[in-house]
N, C-alpha and C positions, 0 to 999 in steps of 0.2 A: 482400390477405391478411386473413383473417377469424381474430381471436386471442382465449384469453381468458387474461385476467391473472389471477394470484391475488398479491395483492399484500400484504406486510405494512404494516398500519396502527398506529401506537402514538404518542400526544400528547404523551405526553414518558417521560420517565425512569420515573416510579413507576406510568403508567400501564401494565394486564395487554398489550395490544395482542392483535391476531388480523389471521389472514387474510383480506382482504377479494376477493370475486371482481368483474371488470370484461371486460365483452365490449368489443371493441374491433374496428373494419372498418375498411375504405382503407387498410391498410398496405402504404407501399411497400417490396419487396424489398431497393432501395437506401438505404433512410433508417438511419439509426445507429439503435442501441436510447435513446438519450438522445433524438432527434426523434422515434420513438416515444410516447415518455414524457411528451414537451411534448404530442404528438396527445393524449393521454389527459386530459393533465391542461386542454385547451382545452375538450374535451369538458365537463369534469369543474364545469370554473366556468359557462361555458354553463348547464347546467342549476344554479348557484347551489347546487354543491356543495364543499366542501375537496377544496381539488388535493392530490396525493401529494408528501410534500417528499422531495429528493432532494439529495444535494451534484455540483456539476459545477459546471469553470470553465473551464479553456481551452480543452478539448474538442480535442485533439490529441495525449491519449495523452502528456502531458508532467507535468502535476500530480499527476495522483494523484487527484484530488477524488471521481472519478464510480464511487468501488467499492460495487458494491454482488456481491449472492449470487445467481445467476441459473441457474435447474433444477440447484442445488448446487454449483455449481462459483461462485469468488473468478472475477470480469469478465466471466462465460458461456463457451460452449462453444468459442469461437474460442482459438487460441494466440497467446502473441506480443502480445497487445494487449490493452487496458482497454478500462473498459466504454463509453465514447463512441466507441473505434475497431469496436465492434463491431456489424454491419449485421444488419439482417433476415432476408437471405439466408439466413442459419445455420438459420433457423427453417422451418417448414413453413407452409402453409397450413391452418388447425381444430388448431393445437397449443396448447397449456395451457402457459402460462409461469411458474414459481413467481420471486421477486422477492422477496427479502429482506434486511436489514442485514447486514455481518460482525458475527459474533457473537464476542465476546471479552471477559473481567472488565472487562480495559483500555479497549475502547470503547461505553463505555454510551452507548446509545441518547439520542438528541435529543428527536428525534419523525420518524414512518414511517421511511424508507432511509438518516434521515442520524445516523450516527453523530461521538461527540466522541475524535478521535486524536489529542488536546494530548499524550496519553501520548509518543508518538516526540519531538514537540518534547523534552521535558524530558528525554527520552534525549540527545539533540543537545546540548540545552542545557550536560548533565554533561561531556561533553566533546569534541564533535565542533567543534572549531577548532584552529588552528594561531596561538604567538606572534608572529606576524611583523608588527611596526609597517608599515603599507603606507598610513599616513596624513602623506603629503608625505613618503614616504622610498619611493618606486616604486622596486622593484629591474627589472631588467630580468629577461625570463625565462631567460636563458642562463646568467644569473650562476653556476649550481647546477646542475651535471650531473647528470641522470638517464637510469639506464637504462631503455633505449628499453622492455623487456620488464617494468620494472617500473610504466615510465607507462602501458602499455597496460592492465595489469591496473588499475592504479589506478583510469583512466580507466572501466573494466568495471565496477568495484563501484559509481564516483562515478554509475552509471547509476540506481542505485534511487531512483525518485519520493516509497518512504514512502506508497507506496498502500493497505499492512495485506493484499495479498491473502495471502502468506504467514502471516500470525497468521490468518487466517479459515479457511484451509485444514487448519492444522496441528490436530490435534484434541488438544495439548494446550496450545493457541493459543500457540504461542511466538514472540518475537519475535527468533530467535536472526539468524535471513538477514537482515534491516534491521540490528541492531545491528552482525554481522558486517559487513557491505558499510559501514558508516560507519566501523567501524574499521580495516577493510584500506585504503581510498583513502587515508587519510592514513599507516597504519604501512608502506605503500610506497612512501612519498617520505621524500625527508633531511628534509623541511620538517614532516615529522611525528613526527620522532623528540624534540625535546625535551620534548613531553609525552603520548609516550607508555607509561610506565607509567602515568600517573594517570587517561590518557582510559581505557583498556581497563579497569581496575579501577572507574573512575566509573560509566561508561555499563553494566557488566554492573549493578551497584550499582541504578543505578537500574532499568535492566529488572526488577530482581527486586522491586522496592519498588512498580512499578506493576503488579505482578500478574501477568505474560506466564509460561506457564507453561515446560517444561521441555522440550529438541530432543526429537523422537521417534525422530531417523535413519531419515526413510519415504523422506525427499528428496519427498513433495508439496509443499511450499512453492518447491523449485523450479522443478515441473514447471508450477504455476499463478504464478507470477512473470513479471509482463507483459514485465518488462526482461533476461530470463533471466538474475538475478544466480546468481552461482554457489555451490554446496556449499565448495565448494574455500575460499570466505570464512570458512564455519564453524570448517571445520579450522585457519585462519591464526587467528582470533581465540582460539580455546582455548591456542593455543601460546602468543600474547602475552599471555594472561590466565596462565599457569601463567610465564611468565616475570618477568611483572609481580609476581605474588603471592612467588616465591622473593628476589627486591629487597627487597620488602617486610620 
């Protein structure tokens, strides 16, 4: 396959950055768009030029690392999967690939494709844990009934990697689907009830401190959601935040 990249290039944070175009031949059909990306960037040093920095690390569609913004769409045009599970095939042979960072207040630019998403940590950080001493006090996991239909869901939301496609998508970059999905895995287990009015109050608290702007109710964010977390997250979280707030 014969491609050409239009790729964004930018040094860091304060620098303007722009589009940079790159022809690019030998593409295999079957390579991921990240082996791509290494083909480019081998090229790229080869002639004693700065490779494209990009974030990727397990490369199995499990971390989250390798988002980037590909002919507009959060992973490219595949469903279902991130941007390392996604192959060439998708593409055509003489197609133009545009290649850019998720854009968001919250994840300012590094340098070229790799954006800084400490923001979600620090979401996490506010309150995404449960008090349970499990340091030399291992409970067994039976101990604590749960229903079957509420582990399942839990298990659903505990799917989200924290990859930002949802804030990239959402065009008023909200990070409502991740905060949601961190608060539903836990406010649907007994193990997460003793701190959950302070997690749901905390963690909205901070989303709103790190910038993420406000749901737009398009439902894209779950349409481009590699992990198909659900809407249905959004609506539990506003309940426990309107229940949390009237405690208060």
């Amino acid at each position: 396959m014969k491609l050409t990249l239009k790729i964004w290039r930018q040094k860091n944070a304060q620098d303007k950055g722009g589009i940079v175009e790159y022809p690019i031949d030998g593409i295999e059909p079957d390579m991921s768009f990240l082996e791509m990306l290494d083909v480019l960037n081998e090229q790229l040093i080869n002639k004693g030029e700065e490779p494209v920095a990009f974030d990727h690390d397990c490369r199995e569609g499990i971390c989250g690392m390798c988002s980037l913004f590909i002919n507009g769409e959060a992973h490219g045009p595949d469903r279902g999967v991130t941007t390392c599970q996604l192959h060439m095939r998708m593409f055509k042979d003489g197609d133009t690939i545009f290649i850019e960072p998720f854009r968001a207040k919250a994840f300012p630019v590094i340098k070229d494709l790799v954006v800084d998403r400490s923001s979600f940590d620090r979401i996490q950080h506010a309150g995404g844990f449960i008090s349970v001493n499990t340091s030399g006090n291992t409970i067994d996991a039976n101990t604590i009934p749960v229903n079957k239909d509420d582990a399942d869901k839990s298990f659903d939301a505990a799917a989200c990697i924290g990859c930002g496609a949802c804030v990239a998508t959402c065009k008023n970059s909200s990070a409502m689907l991740f905060v949601s999905a961190k608060v539903s895995q836990y406010a649907l287990l007994p193990q997460g009830k003793v701190e959950a009015t302070d997690r749901v109050l905390n963690m909205v608290h901070q989303m709103d401190l790190e910038g993420f702007g406000n749901c737009t109710n398009t439902g894209a964010c779950e349409v481009e959601c590699p992990k198909g977390i659900s809407l249905e997250n959004i609506a539990r979280m506003n309940r426990e935040y309107l229940a949390a707030s009237l405690k208060g």
